[in-house]
N, CA and C of each residue as an Amber inpcrd file, in Angstrom:
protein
   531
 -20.1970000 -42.2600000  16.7910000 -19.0140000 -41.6770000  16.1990000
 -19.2640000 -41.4700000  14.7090000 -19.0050000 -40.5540000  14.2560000
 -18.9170000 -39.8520000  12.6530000 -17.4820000 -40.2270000  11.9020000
 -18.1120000 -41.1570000  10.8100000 -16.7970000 -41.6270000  10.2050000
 -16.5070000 -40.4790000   8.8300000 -15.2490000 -40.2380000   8.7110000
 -15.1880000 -39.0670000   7.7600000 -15.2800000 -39.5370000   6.6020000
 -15.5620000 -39.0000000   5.6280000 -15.3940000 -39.4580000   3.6170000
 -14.0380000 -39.5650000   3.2840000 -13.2240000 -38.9370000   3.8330000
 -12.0650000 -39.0680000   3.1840000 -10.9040000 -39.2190000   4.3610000
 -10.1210000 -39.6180000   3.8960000  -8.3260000 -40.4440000   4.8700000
  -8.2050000 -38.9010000   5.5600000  -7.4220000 -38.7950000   6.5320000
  -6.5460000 -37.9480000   6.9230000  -5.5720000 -37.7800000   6.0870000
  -5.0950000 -38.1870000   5.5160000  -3.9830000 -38.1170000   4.3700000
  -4.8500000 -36.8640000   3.2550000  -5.7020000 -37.5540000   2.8450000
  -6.3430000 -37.0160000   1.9500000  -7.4010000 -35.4490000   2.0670000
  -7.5870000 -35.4030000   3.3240000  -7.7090000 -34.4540000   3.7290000
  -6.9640000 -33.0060000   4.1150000  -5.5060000 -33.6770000   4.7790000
  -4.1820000 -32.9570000   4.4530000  -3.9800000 -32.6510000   3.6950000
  -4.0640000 -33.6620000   2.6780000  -3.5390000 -33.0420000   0.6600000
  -4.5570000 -31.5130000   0.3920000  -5.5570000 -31.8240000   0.4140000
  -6.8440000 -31.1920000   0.2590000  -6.2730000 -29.7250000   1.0790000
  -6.4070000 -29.8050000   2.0910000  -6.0660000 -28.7130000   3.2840000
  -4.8580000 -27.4930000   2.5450000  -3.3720000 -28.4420000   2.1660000
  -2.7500000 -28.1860000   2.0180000  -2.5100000 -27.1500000   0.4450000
  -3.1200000 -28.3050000  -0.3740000  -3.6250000 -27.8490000  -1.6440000
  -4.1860000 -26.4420000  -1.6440000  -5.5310000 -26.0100000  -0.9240000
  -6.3950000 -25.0760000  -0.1680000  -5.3400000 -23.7740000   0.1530000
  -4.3150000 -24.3330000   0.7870000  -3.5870000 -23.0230000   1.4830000
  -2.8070000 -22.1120000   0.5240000  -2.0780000 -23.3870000   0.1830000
  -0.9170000 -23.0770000  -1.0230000  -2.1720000 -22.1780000  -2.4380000
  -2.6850000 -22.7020000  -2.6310000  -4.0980000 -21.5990000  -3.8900000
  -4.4450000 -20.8270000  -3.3720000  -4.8870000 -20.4720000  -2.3400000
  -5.2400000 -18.7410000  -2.1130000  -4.3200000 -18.3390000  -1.7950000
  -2.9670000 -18.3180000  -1.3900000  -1.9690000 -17.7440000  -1.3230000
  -1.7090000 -17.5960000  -2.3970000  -1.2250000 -18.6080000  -3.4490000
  -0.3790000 -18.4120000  -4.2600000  -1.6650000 -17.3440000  -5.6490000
  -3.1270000 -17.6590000  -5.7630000  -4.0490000 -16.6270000  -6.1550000
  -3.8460000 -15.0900000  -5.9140000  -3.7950000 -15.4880000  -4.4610000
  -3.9370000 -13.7400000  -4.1210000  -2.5580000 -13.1000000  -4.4990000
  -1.2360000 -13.5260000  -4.4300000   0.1000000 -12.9940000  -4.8630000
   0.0580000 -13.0320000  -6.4960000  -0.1970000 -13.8950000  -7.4060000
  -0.1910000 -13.7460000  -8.4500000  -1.7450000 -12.5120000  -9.1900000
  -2.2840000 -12.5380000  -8.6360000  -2.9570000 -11.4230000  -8.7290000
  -2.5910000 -10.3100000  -8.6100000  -2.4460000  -9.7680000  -7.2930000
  -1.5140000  -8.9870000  -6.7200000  -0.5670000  -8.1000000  -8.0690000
   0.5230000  -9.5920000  -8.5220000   1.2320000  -8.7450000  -9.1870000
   1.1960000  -8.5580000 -10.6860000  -0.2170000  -9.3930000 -11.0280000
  -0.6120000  -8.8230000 -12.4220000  -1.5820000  -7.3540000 -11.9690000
  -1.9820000  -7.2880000 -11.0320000  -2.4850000  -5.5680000 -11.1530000
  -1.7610000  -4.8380000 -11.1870000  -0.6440000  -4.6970000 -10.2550000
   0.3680000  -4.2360000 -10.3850000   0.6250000  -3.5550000 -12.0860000
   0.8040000  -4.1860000 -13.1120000   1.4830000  -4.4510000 -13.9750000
   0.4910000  -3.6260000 -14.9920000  -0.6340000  -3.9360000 -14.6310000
  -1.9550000  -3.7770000 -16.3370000  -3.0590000  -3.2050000 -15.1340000
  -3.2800000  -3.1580000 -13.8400000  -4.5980000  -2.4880000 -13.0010000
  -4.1130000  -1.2610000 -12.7890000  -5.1290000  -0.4700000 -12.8290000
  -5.0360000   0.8450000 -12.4890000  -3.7740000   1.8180000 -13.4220000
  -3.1440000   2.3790000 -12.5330000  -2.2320000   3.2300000 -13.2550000
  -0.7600000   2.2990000 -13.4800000  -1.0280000   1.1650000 -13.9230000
  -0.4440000   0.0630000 -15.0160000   1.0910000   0.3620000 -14.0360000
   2.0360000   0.0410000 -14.5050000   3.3650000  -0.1760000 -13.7220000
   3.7370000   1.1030000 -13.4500000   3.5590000   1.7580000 -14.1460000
   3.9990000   3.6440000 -13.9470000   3.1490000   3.8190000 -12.5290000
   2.1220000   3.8600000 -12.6380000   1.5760000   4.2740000 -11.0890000
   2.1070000   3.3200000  -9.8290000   2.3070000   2.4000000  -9.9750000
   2.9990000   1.1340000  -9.6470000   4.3880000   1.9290000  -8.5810000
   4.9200000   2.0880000  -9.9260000   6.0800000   2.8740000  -9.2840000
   6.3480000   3.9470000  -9.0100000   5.1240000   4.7600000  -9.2570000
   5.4900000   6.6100000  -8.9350000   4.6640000   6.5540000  -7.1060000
   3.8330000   4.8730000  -6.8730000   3.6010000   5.1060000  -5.1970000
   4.6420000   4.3430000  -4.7390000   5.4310000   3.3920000  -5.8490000
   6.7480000   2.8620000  -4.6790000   7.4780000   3.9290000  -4.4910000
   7.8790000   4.7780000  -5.2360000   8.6010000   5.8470000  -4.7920000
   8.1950000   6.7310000  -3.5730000   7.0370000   6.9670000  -3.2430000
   6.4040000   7.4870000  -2.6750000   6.4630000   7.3180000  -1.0390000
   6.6350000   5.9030000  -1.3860000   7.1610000   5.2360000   0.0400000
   8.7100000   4.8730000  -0.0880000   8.8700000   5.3910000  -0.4680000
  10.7260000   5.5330000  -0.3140000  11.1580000   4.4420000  -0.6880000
  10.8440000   3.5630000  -1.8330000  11.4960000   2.6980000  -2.3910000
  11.7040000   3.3380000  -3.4020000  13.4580000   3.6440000  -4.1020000
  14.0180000   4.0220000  -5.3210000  14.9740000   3.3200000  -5.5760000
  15.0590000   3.0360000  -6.7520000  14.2860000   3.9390000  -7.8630000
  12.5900000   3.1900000  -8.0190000  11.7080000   3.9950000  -7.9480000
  10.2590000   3.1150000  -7.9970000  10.2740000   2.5960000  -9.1910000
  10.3610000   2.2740000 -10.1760000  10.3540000   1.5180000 -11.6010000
  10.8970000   0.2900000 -11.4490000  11.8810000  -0.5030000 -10.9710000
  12.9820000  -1.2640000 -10.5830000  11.8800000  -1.7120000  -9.6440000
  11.6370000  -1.1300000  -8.4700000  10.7150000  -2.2080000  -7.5620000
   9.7460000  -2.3160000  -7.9950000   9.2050000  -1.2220000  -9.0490000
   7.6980000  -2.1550000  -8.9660000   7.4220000  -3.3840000 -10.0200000
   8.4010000  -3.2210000 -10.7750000   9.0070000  -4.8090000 -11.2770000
   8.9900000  -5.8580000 -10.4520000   9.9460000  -5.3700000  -9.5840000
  10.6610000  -6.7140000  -8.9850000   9.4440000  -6.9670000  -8.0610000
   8.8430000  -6.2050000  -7.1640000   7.3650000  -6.6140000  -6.6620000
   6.4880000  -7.5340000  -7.7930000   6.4850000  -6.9160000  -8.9280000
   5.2450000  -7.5660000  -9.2380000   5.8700000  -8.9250000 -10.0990000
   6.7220000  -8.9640000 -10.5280000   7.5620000 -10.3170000 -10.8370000
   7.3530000 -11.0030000  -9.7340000   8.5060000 -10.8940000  -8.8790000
   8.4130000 -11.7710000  -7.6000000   6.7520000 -12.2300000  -7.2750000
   6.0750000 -11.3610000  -7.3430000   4.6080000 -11.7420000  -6.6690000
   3.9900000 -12.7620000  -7.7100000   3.7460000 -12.6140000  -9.0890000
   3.5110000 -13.4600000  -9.9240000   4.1350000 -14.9040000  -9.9840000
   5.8270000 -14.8820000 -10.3970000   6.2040000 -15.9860000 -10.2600000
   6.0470000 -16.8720000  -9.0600000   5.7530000 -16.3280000  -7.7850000
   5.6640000 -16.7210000  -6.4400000   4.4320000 -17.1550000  -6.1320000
   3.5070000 -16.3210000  -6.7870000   1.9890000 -17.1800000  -6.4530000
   2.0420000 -18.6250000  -7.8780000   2.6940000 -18.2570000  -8.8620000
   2.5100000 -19.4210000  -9.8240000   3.0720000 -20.4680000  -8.8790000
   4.0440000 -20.7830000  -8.2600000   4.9690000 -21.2530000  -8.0260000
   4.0350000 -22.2310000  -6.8270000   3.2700000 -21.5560000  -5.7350000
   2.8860000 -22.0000000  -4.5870000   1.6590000 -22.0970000  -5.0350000
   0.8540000 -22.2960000  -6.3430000  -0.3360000 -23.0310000  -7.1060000
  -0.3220000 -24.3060000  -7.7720000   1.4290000 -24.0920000  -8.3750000
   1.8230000 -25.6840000  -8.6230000   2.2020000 -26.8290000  -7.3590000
   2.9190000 -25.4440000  -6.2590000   3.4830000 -26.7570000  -4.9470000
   4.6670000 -27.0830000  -5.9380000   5.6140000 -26.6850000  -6.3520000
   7.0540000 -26.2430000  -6.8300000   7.8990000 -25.3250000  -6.1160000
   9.0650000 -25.5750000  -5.7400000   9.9810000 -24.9320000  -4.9240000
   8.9610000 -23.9620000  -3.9360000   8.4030000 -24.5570000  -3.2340000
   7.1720000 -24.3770000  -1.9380000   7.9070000 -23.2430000  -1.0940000
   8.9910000 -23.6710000  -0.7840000   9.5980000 -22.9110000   0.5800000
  10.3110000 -21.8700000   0.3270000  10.9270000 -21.8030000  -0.7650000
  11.0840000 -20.7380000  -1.7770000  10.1160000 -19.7490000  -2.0590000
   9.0680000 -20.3070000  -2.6700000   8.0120000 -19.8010000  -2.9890000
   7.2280000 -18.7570000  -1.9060000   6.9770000 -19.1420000  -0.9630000
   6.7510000 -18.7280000   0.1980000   8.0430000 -17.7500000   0.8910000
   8.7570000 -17.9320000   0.6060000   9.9550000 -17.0140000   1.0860000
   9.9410000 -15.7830000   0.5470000   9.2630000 -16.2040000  -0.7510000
   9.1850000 -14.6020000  -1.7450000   7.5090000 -14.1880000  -1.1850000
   7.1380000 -14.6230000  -1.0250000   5.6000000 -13.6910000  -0.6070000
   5.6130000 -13.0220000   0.7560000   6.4500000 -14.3300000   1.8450000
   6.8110000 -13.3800000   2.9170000   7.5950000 -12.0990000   2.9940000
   8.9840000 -12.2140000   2.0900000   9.5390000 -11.0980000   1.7910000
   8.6520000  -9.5840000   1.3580000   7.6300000  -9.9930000   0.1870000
   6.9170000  -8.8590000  -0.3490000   5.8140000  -8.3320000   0.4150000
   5.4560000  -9.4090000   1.2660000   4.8330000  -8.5410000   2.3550000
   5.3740000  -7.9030000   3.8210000   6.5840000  -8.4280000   4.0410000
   7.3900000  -7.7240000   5.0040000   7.7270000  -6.5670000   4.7370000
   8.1460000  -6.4560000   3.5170000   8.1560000  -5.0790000   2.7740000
   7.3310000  -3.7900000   2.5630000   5.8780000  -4.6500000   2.6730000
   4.3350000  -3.4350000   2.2530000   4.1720000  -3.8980000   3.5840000
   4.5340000  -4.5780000   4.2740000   4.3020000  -4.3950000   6.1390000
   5.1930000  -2.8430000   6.6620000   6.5620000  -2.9280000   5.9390000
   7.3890000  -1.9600000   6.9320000   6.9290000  -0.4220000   5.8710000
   6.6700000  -0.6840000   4.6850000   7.0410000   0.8480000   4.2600000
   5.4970000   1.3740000   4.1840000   4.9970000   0.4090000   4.1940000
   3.4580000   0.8880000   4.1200000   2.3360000   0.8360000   4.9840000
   2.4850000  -0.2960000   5.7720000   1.3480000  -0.6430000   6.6590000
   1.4230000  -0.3790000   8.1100000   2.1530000  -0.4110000   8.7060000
   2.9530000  -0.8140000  10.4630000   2.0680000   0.7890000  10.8210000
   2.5600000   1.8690000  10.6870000   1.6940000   2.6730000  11.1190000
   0.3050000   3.5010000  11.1200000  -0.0640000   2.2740000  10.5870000
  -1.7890000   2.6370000  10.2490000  -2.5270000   1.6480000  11.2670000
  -1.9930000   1.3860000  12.3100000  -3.0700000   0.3150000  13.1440000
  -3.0360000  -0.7090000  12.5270000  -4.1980000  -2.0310000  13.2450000
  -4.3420000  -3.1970000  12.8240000  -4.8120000  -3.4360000  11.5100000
  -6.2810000  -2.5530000  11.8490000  -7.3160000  -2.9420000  11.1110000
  -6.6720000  -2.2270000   9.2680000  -7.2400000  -3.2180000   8.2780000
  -6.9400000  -2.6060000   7.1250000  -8.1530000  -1.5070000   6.5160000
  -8.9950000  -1.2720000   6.8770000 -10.4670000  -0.1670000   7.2390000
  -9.7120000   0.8080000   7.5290000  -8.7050000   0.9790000   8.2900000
  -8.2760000   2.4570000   8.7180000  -7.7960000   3.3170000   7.7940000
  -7.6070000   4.4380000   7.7300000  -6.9450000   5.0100000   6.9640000
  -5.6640000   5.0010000   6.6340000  -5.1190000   4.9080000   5.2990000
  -3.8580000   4.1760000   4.8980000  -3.2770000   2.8070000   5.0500000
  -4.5110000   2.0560000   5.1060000  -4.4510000   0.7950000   5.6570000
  -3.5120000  -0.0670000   6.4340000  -4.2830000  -0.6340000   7.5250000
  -3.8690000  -1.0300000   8.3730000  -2.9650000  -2.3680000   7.8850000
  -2.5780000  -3.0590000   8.9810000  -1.4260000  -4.1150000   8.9620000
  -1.9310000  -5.6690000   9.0990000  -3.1450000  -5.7750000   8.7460000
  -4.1340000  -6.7780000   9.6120000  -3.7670000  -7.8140000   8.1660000
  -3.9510000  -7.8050000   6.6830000  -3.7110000  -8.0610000   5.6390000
  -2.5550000  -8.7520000   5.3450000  -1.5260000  -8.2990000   5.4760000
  -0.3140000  -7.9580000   5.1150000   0.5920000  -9.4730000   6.3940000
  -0.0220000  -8.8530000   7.4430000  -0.3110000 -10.0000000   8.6890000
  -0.5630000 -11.3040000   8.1440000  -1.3940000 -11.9080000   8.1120000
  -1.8260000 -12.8810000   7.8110000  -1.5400000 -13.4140000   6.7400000
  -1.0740000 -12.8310000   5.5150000  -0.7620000 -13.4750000   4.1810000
   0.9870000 -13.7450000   4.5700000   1.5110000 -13.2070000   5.5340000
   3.0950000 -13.2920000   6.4920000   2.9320000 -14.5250000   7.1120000
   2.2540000 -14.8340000   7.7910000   2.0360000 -15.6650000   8.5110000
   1.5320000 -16.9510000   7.5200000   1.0230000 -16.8780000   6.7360000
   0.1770000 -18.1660000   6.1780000   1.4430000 -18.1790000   5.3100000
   2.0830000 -17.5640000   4.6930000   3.6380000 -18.0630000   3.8100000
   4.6190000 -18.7690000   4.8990000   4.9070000 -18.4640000   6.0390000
   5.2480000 -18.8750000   7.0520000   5.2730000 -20.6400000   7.3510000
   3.7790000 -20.6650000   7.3960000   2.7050000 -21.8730000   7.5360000
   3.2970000 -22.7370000   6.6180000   2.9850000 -22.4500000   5.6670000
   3.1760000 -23.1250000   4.2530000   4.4550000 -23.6190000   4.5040000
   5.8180000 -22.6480000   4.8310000   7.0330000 -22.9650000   4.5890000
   6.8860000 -24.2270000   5.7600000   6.9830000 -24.1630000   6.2390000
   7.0410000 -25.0520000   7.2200000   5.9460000 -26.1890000   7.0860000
   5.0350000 -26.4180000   6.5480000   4.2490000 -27.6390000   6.6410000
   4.7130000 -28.5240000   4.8390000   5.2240000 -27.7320000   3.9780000
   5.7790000 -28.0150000   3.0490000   3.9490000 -28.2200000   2.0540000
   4.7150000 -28.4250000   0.6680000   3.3540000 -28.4730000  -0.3300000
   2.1620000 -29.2590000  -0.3790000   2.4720000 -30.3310000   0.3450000
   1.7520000 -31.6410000   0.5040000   1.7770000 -32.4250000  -0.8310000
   1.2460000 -33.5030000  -0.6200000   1.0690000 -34.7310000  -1.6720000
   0.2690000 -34.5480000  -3.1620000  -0.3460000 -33.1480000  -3.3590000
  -0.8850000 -32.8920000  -4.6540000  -0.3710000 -31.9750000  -5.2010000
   1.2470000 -31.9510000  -5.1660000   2.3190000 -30.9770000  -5.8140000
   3.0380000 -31.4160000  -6.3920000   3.4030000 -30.2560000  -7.0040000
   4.7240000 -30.7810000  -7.9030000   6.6790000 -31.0820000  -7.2800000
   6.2810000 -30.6190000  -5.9160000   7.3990000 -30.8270000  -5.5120000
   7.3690000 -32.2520000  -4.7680000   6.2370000 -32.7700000  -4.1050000
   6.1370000 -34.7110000  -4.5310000   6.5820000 -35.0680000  -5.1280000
   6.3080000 -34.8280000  -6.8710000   6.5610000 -35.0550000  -8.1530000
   7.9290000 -35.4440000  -7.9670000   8.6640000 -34.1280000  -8.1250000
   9.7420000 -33.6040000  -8.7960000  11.1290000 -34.4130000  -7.2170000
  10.6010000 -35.0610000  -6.1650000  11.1620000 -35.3510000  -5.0490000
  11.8110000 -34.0480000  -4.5350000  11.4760000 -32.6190000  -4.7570000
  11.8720000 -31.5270000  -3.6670000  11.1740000 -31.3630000  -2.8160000
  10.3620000 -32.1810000  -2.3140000   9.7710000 -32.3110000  -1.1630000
  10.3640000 -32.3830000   0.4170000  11.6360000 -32.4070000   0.2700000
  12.5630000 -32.8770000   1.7040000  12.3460000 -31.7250000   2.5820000
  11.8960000 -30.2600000   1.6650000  12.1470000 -29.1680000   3.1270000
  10.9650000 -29.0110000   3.4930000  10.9350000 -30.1790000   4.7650000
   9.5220000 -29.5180000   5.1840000   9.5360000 -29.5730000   7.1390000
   8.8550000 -29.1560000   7.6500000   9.2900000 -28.9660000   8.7160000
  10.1690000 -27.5150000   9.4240000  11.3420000 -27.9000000  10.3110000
  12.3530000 -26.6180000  10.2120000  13.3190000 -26.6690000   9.3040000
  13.5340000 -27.4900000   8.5480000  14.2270000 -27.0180000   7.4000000
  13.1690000 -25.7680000   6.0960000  11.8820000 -26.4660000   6.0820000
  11.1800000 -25.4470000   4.9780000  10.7900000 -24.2490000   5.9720000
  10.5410000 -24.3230000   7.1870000  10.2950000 -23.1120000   7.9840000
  11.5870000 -22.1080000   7.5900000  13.0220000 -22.3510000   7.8510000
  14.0950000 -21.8770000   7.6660000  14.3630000 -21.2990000   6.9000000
  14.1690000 -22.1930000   5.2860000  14.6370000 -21.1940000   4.0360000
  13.6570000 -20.4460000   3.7160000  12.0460000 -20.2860000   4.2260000
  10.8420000 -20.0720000   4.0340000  11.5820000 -18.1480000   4.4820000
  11.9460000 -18.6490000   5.9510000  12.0560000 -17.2750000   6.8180000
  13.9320000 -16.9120000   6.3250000  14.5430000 -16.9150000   6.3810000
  15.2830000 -16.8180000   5.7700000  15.5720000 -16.0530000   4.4040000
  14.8720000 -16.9340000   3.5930000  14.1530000 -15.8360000   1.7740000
  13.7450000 -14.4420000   2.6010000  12.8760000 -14.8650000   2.8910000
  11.7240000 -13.5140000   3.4950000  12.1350000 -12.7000000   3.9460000
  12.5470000 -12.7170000   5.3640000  12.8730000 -12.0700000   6.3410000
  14.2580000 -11.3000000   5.3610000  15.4240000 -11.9210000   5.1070000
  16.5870000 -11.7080000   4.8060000  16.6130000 -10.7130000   3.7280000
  15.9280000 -11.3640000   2.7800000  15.5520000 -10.7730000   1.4330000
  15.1170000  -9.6160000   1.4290000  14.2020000  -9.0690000   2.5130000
  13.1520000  -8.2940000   3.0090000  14.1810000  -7.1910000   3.4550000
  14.8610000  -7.5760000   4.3210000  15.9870000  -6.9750000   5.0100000
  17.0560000  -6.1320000   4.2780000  17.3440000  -7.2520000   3.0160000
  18.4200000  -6.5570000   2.4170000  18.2570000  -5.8570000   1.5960000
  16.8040000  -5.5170000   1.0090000  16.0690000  -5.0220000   0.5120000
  16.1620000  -3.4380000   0.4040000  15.5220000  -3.4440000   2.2570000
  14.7580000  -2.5150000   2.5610000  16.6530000  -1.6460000   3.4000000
  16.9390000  -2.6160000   3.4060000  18.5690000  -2.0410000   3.8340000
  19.5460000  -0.9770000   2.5740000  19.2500000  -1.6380000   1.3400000
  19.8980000  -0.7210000   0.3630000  18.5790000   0.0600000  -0.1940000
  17.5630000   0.0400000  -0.2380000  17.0220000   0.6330000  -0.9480000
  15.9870000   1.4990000  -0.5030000  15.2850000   1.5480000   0.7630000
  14.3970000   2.5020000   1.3420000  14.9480000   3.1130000   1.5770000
  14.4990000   4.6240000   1.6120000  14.7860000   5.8550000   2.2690000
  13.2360000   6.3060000   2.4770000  13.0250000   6.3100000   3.4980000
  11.5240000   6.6390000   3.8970000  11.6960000   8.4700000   3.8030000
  10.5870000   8.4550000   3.3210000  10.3760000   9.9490000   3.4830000
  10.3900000  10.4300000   4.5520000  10.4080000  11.7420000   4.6570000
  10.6310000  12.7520000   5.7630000   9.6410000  12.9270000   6.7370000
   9.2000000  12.5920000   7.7280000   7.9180000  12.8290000   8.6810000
   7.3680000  14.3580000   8.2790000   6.1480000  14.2870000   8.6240000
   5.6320000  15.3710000   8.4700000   5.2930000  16.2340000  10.0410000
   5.5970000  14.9660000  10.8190000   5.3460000  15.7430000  12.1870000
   5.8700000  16.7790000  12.8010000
């Protein structure tokens, strides 16, 4: 039998730690390109418009805010389920107005949904397994939502947010078919 180096505890922390940083990396990235990459917030928002989010200036703010404060947020392991509620939201969002009809794969043209997928799902994860023991919500004792309570407000933020979102403010463009 192979004895491990480190506790199960400590491995969890580790694990957990792990999830919450490339999530919360790749969203805070995300929405500093947004902001200063490429065609800086103006291009930002002349393709949110594009996909029928208006006014595009207004979202591509609130995208790239939300995405920043949200990956800071799930790097510290601070309001976790929250945190995660806003990344699920912003990708439910570039799931429905942007991705869903391009296939799985993100290789395809207009990229696919395969991306967008999985960073949904791993905010998901998160909400529900809560920050673990090398966070600040340990710290701070907001640690209680974890389980179906952090699954809840996790999906809830997201989903809802996502919803009410895309309820006042998309108008998808006109098919071309």
């Amino acid at each position: 039998m192979v004895t491990p180096h480190m506790s199960d505890e400590t491995t969890i922390a580790l694990a957990l730690t792990m999830l919450r940083g490339v999530l919360g990396a790749v969203m805070l990235a995300h929405g500093i390109n947004h902001i200063i990459g490429g065609g800086k917030i103006t291009g930002t928002a002349g393709w949110f418009e594009s996909l029928g989010m208006r006014p595009g200036k207004l979202h591509a703010w609130l995208a790239s805010l939300t995405e920043i404060a949200c990956g800071a947020l799930l790097i510290a392991g601070w309001f976790t389920s929250l945190a995660a509620g806003g990344a699920l939201g912003v990708m439910v969002v570039a799931w429905i107005t942007n991705h869903r009809g391009n296939g799985f794969f993100t290789f395809r043209p207009g990229e696919g949904w395969e991306y967008v997928m999985v960073l949904s799902v791993v905010s998901l994860a998160i909400g529900a397994l809560g920050a673990g023991e090398w966070s600040l919500d340990r710290v701070s004792d907001w640690d209680v939502f974890v389980g179906a309570s952090g699954l809840g407000i996790t999906a809830a933020a997201g989903l809802g947010g996502a919803a009410l979102l895309l309820a006042v403010f998309w108008r998808p463009p006109a098919s071309s078919d």
